[in-house]
C-alpha positions as CSV (number, residue, x, y, z in Angstrom):
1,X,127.3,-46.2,8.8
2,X,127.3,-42.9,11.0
3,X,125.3,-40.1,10.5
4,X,127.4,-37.2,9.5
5,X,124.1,-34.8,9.0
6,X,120.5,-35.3,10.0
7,X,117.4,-32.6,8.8
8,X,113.9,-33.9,9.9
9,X,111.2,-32.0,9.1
10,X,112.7,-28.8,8.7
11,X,110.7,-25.8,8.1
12,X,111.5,-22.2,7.2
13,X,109.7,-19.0,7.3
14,X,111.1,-15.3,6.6
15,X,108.4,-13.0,8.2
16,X,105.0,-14.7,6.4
17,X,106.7,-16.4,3.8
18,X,106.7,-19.7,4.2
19,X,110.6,-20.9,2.1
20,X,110.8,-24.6,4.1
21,X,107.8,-26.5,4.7
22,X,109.4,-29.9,5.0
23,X,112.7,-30.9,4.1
24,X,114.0,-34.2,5.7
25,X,116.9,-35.9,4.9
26,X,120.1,-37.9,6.1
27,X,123.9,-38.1,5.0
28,X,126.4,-41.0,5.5
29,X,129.7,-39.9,7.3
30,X,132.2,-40.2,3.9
31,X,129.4,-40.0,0.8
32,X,129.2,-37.4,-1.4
33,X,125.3,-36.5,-1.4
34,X,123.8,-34.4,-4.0
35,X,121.0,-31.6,-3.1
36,X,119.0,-31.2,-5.9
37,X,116.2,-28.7,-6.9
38,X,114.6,-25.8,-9.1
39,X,115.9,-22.3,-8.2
40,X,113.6,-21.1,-5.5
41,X,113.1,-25.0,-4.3
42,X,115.2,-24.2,-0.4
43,X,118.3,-25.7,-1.5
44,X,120.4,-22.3,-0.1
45,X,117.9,-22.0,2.8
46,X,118.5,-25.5,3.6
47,X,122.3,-25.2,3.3
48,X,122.1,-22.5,5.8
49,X,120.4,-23.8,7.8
50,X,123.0,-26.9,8.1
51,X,125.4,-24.4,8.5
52,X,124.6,-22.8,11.3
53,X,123.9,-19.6,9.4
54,X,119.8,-19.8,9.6
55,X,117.1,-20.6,12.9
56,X,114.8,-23.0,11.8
57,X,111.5,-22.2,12.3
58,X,110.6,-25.7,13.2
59,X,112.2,-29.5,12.5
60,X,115.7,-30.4,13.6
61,X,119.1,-30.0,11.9
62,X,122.1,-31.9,13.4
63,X,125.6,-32.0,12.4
64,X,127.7,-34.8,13.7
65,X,125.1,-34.6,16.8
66,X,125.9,-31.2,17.1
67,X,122.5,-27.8,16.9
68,X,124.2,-25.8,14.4
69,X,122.4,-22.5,15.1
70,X,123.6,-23.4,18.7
71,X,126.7,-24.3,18.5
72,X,127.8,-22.1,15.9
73,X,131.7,-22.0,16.9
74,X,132.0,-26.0,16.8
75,X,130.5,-26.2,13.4
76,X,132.6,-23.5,11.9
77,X,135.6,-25.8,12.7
78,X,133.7,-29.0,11.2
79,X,132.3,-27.7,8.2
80,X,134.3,-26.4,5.1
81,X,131.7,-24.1,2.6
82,X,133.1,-23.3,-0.7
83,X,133.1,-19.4,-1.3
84,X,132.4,-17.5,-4.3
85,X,135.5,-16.5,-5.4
86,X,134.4,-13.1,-6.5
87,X,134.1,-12.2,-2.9
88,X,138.1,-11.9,-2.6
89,X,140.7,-9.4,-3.3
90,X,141.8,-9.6,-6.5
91,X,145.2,-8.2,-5.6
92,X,146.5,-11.1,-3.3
93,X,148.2,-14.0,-4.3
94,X,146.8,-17.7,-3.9
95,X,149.2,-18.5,-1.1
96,X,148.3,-15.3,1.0
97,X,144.7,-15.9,0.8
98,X,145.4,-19.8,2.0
99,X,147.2,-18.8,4.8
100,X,145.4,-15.5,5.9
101,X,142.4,-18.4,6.4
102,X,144.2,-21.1,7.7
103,X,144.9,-18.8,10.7
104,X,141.6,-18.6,12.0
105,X,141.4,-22.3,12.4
106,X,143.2,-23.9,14.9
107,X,144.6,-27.2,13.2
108,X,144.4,-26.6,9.4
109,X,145.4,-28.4,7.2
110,X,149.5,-27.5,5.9
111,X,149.1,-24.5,3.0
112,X,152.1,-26.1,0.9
113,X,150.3,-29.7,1.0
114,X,146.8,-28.3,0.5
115,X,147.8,-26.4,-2.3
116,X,149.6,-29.5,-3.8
117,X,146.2,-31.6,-3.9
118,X,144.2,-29.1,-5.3
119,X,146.8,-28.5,-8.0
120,X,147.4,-24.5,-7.0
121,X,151.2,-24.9,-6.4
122,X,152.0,-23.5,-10.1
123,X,149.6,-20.5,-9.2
124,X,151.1,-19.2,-5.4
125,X,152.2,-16.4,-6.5
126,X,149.2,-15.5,-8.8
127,X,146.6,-13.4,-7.9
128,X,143.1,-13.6,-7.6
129,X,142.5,-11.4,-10.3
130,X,144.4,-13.2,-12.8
131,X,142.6,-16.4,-12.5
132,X,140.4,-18.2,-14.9
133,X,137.5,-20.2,-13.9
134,X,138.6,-23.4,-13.4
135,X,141.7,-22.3,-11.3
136,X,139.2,-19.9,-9.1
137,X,137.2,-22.8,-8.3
138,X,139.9,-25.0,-7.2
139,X,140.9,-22.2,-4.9
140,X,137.5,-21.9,-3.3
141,X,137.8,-25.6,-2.7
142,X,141.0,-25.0,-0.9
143,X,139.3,-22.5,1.1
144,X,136.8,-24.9,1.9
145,X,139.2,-27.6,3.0
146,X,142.2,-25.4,5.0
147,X,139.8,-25.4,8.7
148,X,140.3,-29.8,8.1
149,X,136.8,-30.3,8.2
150,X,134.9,-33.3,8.2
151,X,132.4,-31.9,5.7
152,X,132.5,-29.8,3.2
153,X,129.6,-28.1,1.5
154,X,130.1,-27.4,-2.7
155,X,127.5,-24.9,-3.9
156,X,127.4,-25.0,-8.1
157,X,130.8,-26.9,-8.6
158,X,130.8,-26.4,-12.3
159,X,128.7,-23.8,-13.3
160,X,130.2,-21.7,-16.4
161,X,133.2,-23.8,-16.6
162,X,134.8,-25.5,-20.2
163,X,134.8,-29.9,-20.1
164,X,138.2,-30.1,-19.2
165,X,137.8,-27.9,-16.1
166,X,134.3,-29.8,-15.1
167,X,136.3,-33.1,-15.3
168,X,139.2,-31.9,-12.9
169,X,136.8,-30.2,-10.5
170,X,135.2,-34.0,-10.6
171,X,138.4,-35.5,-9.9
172,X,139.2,-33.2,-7.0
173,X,136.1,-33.6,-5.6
174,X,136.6,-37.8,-5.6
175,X,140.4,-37.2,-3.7
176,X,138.2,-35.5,-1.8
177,X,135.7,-37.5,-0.6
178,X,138.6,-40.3,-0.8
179,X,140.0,-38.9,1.6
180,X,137.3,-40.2,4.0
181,X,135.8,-36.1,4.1
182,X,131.4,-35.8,3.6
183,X,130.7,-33.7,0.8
184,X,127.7,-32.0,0.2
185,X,126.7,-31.1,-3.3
186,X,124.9,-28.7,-4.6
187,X,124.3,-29.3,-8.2
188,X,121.8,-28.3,-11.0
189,X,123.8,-30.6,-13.4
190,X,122.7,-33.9,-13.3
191,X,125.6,-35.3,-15.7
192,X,127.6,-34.0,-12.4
193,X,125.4,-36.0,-10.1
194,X,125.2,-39.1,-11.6
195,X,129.1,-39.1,-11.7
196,X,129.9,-38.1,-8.3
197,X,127.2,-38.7,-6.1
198,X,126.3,-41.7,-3.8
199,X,122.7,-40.5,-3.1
200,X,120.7,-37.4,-3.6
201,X,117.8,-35.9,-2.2
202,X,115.6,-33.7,-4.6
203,X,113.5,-30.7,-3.3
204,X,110.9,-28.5,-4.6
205,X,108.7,-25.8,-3.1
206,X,110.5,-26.7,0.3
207,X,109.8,-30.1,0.1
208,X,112.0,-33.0,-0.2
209,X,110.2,-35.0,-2.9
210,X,113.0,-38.1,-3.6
211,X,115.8,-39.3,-1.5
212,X,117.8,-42.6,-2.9
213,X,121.2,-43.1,-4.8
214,X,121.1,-42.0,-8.5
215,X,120.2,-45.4,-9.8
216,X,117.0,-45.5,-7.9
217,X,115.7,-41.8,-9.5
218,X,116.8,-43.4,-12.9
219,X,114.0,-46.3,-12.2
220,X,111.8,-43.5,-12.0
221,X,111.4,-42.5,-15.7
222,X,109.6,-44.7,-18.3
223,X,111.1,-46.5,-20.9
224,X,111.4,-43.5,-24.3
225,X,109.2,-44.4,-27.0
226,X,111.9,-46.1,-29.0
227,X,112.7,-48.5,-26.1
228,X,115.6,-46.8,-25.6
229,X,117.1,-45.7,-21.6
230,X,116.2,-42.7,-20.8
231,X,118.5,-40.5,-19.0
232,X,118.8,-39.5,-15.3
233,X,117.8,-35.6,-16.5
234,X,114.7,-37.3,-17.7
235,X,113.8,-38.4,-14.9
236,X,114.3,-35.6,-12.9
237,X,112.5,-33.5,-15.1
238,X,109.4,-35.9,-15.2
239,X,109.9,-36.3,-11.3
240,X,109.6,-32.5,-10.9
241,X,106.7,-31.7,-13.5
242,X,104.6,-35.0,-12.1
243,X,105.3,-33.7,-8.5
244,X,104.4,-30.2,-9.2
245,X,101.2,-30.8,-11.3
246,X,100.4,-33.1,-8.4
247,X,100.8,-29.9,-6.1
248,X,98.7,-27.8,-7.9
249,X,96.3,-29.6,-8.3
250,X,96.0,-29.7,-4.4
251,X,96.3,-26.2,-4.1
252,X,93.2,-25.9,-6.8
């Protein structure tokens, strides 16, 4: 299967902090892949640096064979990044916002049709404002998807939102990715992961510690002491404390 993104070895430093020592990674054209991690681990860093919007210090990034930080222009076109919606007007309407972006691309994706699959057509003449949570997020998903990208990067898909909204955002993101699009997600909820995601990577003090597809993480926490499964958060919780005693014990 084609490479849609390649990081080897990538390493980040902001003045004499050190954020990226070495993250390494690859993602199938058409999967949705999960980046996983404490806060503080480099999963923003990372993300920006994919994005064109960071230098590595060291290490390579591509994106569809493309130097983001190079070729900045191209991979604005090819990859879609959810926004926080908090960073829009809150007196336009959801069909102004669509098409005000759509016009800097120059073959996106038709407003009337875009706003049909992400379920916004009830809400065009609503505005930002007056949105709940679930309904902002499907916008920013929209935003993400109006430039026809051939990846899109979701940043906390779910966070704060009620069961019902967590499931639709789920479902979107699936039509999504059905719709032969890469998605990158970035996810601290690993009920989300195990759902949605082909494979995962898992990254902690700017280290990738785990790549593999959910079921291969799962293998990776002991039986409980019932006999019962344990759950996929088990075993990234044991995955993170083992790896992190592990580390300090080096550093000691």
């Amino acid at each position: 299967m084609t490479t849609a993104v390649e990081v080897r070895e990538l390493r980040k430093t902001f003045g004499s902090t050190e954020v990226l020592h070495d993250v390494t990674f690859s993602v199938r054209q058409g999967e949705i892949f999960g980046i996983l991690g404490p806060n503080g681990a480099g999963k923003t860093t990372t993300i920006e640096c994919i994005v064109g919007a960071q230098r590595p210090t060291s290490g390579t990034v591509e994106v569809l064979t493309r130097t983001p930080h190079v070729d900045r222009g191209a991979i604005r076109q090819l990859v879609g990044y959810q926004l926080q919606s908090s960073v829009l007007p809150n007196a336009l309407r959801v069909r102004e916002v669509l098409e005000v972006f759509a016009r800097l691309y120059p073959a996106p994706r038709d407003v009337a049709r875009l706003m049909d699959e992400t379920g916004l057509t009830p809400l065009a003449r609503a505005r930002v404002g007056t949105l709940s949570g679930g309904q902002r997020q499907r916008l920013s998903i929209a935003l993400a998807l109006v430039g026809s990208p051939r990846i899109v990067v979701l940043d906390e898909l779910t966070t704060g939102l009620d069961p019902q909204a967590r499931l639709a955002m789920w479902e979107l993101v699936e039509r999504v990715s059905g719709g032969g699009i890469t998605v990158l997600l970035v996810s601290h909820a690993l009920d989300e992961v195990e759902r949605l995601c082909d494979r995962l990577t898992v990254v902690l003090e700017g280290r990738t510690i785990f790549t593999g597809t959910p079921h291969e993480l799962h293998e990776l926490a002991p039986t409980a002491p019932d006999g019962g499964r344990r759950s996929l958060q088990d075993a990234y919780l044991e995955l993170i404390e083992r790896r992190s005693d592990a580390a300090g014990t080096r550093r000691n």
